[in-house]
C-alpha positions in Angstrom: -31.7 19.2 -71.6 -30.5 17.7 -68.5 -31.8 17.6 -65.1 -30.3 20.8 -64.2 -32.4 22.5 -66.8 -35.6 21.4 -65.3 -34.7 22.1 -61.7 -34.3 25.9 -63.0 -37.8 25.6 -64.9 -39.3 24.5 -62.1 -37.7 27.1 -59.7 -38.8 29.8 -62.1 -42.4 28.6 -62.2 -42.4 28.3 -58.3 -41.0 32.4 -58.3 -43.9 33.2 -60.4 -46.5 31.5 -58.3 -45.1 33.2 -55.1 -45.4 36.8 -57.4 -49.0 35.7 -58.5 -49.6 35.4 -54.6 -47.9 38.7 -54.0 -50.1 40.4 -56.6 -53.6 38.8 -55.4 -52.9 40.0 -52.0 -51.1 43.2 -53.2 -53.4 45.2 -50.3 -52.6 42.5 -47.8 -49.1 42.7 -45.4 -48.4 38.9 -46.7 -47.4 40.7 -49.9 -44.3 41.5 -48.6 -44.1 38.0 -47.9 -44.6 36.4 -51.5 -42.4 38.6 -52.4 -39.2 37.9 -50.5 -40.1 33.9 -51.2 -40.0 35.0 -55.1 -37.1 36.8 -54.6 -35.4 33.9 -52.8 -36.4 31.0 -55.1 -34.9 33.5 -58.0 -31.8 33.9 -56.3 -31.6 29.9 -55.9 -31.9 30.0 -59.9 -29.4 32.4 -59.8 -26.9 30.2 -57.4 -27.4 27.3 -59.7 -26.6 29.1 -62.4 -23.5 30.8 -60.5 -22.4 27.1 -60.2 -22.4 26.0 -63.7 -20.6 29.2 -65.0 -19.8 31.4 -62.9 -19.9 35.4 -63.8 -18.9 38.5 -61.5 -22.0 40.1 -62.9 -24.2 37.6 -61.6 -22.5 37.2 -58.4 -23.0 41.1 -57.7 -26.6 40.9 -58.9 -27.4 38.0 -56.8 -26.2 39.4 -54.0 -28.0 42.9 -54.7 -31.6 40.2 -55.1 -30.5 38.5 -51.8 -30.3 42.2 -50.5 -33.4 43.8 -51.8 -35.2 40.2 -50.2 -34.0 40.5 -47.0 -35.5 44.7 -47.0 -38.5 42.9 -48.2 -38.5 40.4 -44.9 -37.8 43.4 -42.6 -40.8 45.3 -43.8 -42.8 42.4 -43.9 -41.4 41.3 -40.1 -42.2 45.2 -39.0 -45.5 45.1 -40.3 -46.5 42.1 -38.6 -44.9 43.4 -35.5 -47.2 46.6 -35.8 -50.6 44.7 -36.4 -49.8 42.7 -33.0 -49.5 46.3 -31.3 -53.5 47.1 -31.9 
């Protein structure tokens, strides 16, 4: 295995520990949080793997991850917006 390999191993474990986070706090607003970071460092994987063969089904569901991350920003921007208002 080459470098590349272990850059992706190590991304993944990094997505798991921001969903660990996400589930520890899952009554907490930083949940939303963890969550858009796991979703991010998975699309990274998923760039990275784009690059070294590149697929119209992963370009479509990278862009749907990138998507459902940025919903999961918004919410978590919102909420934070909403707690400041009490």
């Amino acid at each position: 295995m080459d470098y590349g390999g272990y850059v992706v191993i190590a991304i993944l474990v990094l997505a798991a520990v921001f969903f660990t986070l996400a589930i520890y706090n899952r009554g907490n607003i930083k949940t939303l949080k963890f969550t858009f970071c796991g979703l991010a460092t998975l699309f990274i994987v998923g760039l990275i793997s784009y690059y070294s063969s590149p697929s119209e089904d992963l370009k479509i569901s990278l862009f749907v991850m990138m998507g459902i991350a940025l919903v999961f920003l918004w919410f978590y921007r919102g909420s934070v917006k909403d707690e400041k208002k009490k």
